[in-house]
C-alpha positions as CSV (number, residue, x, y, z in Angstrom):
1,X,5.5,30.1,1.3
2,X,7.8,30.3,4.3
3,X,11.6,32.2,3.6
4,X,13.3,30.4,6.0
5,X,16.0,29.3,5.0
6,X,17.6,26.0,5.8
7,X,16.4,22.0,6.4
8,X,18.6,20.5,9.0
9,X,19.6,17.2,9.8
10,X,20.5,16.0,13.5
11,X,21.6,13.0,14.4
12,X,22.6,12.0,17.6
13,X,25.3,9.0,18.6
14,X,26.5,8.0,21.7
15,X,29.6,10.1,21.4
16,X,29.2,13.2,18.9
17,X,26.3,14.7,17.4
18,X,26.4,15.1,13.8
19,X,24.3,18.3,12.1
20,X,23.8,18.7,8.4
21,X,22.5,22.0,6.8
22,X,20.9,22.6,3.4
23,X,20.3,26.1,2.3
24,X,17.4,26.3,0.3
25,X,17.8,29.3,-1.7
26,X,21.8,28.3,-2.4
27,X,22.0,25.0,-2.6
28,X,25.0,25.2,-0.3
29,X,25.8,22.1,2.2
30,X,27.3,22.4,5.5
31,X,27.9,20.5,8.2
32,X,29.2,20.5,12.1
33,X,30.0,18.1,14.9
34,X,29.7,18.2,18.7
35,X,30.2,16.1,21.8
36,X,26.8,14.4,22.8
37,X,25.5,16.1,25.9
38,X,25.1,12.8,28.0
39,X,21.8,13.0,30.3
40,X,20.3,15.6,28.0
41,X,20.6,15.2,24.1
42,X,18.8,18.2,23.5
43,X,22.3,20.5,24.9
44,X,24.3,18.8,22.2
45,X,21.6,19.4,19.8
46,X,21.1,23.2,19.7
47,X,25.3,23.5,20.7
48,X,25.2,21.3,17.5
49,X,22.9,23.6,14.9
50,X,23.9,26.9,16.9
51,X,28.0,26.1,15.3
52,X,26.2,27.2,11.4
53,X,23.3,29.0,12.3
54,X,22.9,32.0,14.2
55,X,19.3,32.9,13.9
56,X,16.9,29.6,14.4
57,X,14.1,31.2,12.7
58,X,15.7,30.6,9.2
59,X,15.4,26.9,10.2
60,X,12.4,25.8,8.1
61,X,12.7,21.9,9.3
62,X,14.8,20.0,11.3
63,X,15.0,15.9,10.6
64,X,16.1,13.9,13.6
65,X,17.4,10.6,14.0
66,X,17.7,9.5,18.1
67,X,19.1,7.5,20.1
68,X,17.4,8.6,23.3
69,X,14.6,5.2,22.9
70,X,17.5,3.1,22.1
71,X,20.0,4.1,25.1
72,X,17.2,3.5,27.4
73,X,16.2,0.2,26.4
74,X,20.4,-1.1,26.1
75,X,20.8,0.5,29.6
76,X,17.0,-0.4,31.2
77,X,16.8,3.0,31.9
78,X,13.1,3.7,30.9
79,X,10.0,5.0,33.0
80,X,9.0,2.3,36.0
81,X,6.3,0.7,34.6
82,X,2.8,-1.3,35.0
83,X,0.8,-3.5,32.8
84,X,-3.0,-4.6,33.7
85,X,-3.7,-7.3,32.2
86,X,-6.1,-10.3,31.8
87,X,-6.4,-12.9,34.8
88,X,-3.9,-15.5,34.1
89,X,-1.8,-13.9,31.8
90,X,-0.2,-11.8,34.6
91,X,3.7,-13.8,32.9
92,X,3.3,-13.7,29.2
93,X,6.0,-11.0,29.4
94,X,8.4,-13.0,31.4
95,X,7.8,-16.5,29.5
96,X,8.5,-15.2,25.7
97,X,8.8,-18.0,23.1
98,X,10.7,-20.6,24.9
99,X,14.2,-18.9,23.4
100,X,16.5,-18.8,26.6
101,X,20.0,-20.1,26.1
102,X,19.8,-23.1,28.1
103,X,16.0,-24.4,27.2
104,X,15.9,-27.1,30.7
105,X,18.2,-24.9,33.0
106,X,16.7,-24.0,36.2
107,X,18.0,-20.5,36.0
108,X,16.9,-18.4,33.2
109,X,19.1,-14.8,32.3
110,X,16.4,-12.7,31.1
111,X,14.9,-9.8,33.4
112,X,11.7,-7.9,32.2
113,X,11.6,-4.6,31.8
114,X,8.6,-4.7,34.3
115,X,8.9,-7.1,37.2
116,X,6.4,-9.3,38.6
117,X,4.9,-6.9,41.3
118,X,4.1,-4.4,38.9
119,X,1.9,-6.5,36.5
120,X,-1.6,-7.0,38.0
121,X,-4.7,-8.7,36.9
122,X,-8.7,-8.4,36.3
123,X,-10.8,-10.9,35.4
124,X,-12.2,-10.1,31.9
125,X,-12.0,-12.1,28.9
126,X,-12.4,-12.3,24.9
127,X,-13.0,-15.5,23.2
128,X,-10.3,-16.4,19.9
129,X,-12.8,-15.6,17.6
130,X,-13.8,-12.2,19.5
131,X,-16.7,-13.5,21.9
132,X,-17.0,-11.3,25.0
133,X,-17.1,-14.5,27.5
134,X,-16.5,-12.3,30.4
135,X,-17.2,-8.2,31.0
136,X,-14.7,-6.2,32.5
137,X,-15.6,-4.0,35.3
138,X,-14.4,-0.7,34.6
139,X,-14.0,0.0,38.9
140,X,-11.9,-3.2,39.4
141,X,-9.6,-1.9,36.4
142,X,-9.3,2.0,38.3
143,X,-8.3,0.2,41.3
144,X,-5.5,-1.6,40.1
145,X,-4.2,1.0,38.0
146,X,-4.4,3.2,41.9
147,X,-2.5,0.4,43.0
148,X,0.3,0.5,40.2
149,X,0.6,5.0,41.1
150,X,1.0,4.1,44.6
151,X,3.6,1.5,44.0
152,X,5.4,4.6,41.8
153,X,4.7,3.6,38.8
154,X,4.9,6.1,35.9
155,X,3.2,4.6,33.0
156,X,0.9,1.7,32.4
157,X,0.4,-0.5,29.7
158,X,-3.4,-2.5,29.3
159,X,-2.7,-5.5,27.8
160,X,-5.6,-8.2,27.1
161,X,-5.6,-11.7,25.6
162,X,-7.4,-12.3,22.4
163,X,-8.1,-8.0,22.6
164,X,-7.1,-8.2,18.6
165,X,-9.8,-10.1,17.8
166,X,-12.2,-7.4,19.8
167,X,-10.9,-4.5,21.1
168,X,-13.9,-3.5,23.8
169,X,-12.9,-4.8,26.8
170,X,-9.5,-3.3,26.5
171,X,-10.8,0.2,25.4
172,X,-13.4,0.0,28.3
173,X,-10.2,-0.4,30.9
174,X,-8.3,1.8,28.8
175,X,-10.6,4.5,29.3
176,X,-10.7,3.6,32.8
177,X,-7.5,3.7,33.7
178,X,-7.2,7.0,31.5
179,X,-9.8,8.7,33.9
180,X,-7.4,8.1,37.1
181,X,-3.9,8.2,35.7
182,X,-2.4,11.9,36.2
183,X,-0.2,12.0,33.0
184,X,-0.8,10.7,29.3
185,X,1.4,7.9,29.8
186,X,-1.2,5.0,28.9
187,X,-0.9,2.5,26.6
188,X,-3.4,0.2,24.7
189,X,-2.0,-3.3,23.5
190,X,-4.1,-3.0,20.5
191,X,-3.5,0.6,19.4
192,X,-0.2,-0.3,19.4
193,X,0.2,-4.1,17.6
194,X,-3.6,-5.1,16.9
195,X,-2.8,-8.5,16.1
196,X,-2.1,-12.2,17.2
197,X,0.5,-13.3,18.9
198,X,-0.1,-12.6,22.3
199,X,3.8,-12.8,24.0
200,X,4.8,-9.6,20.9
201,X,1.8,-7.5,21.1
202,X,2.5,-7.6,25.0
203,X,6.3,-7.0,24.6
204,X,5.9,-4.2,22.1
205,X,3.6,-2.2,23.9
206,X,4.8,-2.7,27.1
207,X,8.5,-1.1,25.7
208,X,6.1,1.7,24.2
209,X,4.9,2.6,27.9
210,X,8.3,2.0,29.0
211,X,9.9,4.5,26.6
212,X,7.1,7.0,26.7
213,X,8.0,9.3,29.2
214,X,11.8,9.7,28.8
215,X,11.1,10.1,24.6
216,X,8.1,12.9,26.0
217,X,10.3,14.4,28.1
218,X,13.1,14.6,26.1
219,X,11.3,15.5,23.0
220,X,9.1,18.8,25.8
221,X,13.1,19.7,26.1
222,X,14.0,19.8,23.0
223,X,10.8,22.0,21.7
224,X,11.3,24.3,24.2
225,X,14.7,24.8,23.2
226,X,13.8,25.5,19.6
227,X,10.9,27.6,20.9
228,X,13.4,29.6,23.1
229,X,15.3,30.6,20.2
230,X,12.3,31.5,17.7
231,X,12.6,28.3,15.6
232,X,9.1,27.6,13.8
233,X,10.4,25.2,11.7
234,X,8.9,21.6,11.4
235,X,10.4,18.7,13.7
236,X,10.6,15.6,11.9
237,X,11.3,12.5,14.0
238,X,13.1,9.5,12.5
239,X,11.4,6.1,12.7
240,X,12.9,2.5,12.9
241,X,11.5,1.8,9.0
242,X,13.4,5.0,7.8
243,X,10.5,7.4,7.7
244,X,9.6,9.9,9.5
245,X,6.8,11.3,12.0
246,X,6.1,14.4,13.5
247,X,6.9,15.1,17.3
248,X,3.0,14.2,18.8
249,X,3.2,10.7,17.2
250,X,6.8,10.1,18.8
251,X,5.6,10.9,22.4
252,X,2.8,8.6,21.6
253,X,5.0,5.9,20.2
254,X,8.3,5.7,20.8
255,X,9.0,2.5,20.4
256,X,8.9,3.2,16.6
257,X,12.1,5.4,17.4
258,X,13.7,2.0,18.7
259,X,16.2,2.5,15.6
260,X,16.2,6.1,14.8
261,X,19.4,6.8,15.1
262,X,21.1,3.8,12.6
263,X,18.0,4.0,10.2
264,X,18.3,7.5,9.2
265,X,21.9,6.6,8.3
266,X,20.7,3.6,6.3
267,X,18.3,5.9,4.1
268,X,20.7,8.6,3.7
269,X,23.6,5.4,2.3
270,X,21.2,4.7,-0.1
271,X,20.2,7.8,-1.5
272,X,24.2,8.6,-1.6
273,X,24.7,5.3,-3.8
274,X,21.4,5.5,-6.1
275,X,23.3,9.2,-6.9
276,X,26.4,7.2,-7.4
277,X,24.6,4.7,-9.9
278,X,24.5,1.9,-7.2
279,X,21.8,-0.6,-6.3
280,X,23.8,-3.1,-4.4
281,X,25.9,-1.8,-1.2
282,X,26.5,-2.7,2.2
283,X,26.0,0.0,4.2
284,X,28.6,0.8,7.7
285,X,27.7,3.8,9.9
286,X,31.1,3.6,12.1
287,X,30.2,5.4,15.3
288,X,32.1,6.7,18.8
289,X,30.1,3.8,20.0
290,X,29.1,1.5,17.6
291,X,29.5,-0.5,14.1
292,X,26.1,-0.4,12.2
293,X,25.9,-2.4,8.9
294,X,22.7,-3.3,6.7
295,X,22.1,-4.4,3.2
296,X,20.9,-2.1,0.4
297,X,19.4,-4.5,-2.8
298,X,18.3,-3.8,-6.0
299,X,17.9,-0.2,-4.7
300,X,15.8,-0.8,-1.9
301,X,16.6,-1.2,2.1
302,X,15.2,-4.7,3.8
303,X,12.5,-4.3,6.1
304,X,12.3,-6.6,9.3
305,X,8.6,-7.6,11.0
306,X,9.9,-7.6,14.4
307,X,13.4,-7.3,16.1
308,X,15.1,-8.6,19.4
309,X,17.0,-5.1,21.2
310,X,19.5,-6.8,23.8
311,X,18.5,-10.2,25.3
312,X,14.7,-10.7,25.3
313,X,13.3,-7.4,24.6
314,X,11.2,-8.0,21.6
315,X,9.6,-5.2,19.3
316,X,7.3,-5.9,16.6
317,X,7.0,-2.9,14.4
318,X,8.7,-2.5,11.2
319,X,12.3,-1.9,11.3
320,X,15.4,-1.2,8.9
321,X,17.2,-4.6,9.2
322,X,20.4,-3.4,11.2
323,X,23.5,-5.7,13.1
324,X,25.3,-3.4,15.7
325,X,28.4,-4.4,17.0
326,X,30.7,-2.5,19.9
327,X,33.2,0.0,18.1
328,X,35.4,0.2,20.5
329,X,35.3,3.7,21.9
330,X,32.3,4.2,24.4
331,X,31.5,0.6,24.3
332,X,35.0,-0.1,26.6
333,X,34.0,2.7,28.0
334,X,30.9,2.1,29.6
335,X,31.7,-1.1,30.7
């Protein structure tokens, strides 16, 4: 059994970053707060935990609830991006579900997260009820996915129509693509949202590429922080649905840690009001930034299919249901 001796909680807002400490062996609680460290969390994280514990080894787990995935998508600051998809369905990102403001105006408002140039086609295709009408070719896909790295692209999404219904022609150009691309930042449509509904399985894992090398990167900074200071404890990642994953599954999907941040403080509301013989709150997490409610009932948080972050960027994963509104502080702020 490991002596170390405390489980801590980080989580990280837009303006301070909150740390909670549990000593095991006591039963003492402690806590500390710090200034976010703006272009790298992972400064205000250690300042954070370092202002209660001196020696990171008696950390035996560290839970984390980030905004880094969220930040990026509100400020369209994630990794430039390609998707190779099926011939004639080069658009699916930009045409959504018909929900623009003005349905027969000649100028829409919404801007994908990857633009037109970066989204090529092969000619493939999988019949509705998972007939393989049309092979891909496995060279065709490695040249487009040459032509997305010389354009500077850093990660790729392969998305094919009707893939959910049979997955081979995607995994044969995933595999492809995976034999030229010079980083791990490749994502499959279906390993991601393996199901109908072509416009969200595109969207979802075309913001998983999208995220996945600032959430990799920031999550290679933040271990070798906690390495640097002889912390073996376990890193526990909040997701959107309020659990947790470990830090492998976050650089492989972070668009699960779309809501870290305001889900972990929906969990730990209802735990504090099940304690205080409550199954019915409302739950506000008043941030430097922002104003998070949700709805506890009959014990239990409420679980959303899919969710719209900003105008138009759609994820379909399971998600705490969560309205954000400005605060005040860095919200005037940044604009």
């Amino acid at each position: 059994m490991s002596t170390a001796t405390y489980i801590v909680g980080v989580d990280v807002g837009g303006t301070f970053t909150d740390v909670f400490f549990l000593d095991r062996m006591s039963g003492e609680v402690q806590t500390a707060k710090v200034p976010s460290s703006h272009g790298d969390q992972s400064k205000g994280f250690i300042e954070g935990i370092a202002q209660q514990v001196s020696a990171f080894a008696d950390i035996s787990t560290v839970v984390h609830g980030t905004t880094v995935g969220t930040n990026a998508l509100l400020e369209r600051k994630g990794a430039r991006t390609g998707i190779i998809t099926t011939e004639g369905f080069r658009d699916v990102l930009e045409m959504r579900r018909r929900d623009r403001p003005t349905t027969w105006g000649l100028k829409g408002q919404f801007e994908p997260v990857v633009p037109r140039t970066d989204r090529v086609e092969v000619a493939e295709r999988v019949l509705a009820d998972g007939t393989v009408l049309a092979e891909v070719d496995a060279e065709d896909v490695k040249q487009r996915a040459s032509q997305l790295l010389q354009a500077g692209c850093q990660s790729v999404c392969v998305f094919f129509i009707n893939a959910y219904a049979n997955t081979a022609n995607e995994q044969i150009a995933v595999e492809a693509v995976r034999s030229v691309w010079p980083n791990g930042y490749v994502t499959a449509a279906t390993e991601i949202l393996p199901e109908i509904r072509e416009f969200e399985r595109c969207s979802t894992a075309t913001l998983n590429a999208y995220l996945q090398p600032v959430v990799a990167r920031y999550l290679d900074r933040l271990e070798t922080a906690l390495d640097d200071r002889k912390c073996a404890g376990e890193i526990l990642i909040v997701q959107s649905n309020g659990g947790v994953m470990g830090v492998k599954m976050a650089k492989n999907l972070p668009v699960r840690t779309a809501l870290s941040g305001p889900a972990a403080g929906v969990i730990a509301a209802q735990a504090i009001a099940a304690a205080a013989g409550f199954d019915n709150v409302i739950t506000c997490d008043m941030g430097g930034t922002s104003f998070d409610v949700s709805l506890v009932a009959g014990g239990a948080s409420s679980l959303a299919a899919q969710t719209q972050i900003d105008f138009g960027l759609v994820v379909r994963t399971p998600m705490i249901e969560i309205t954000t509104i400005g605060a005040g502080g860095g919200s005037i702020a940044r604009i």
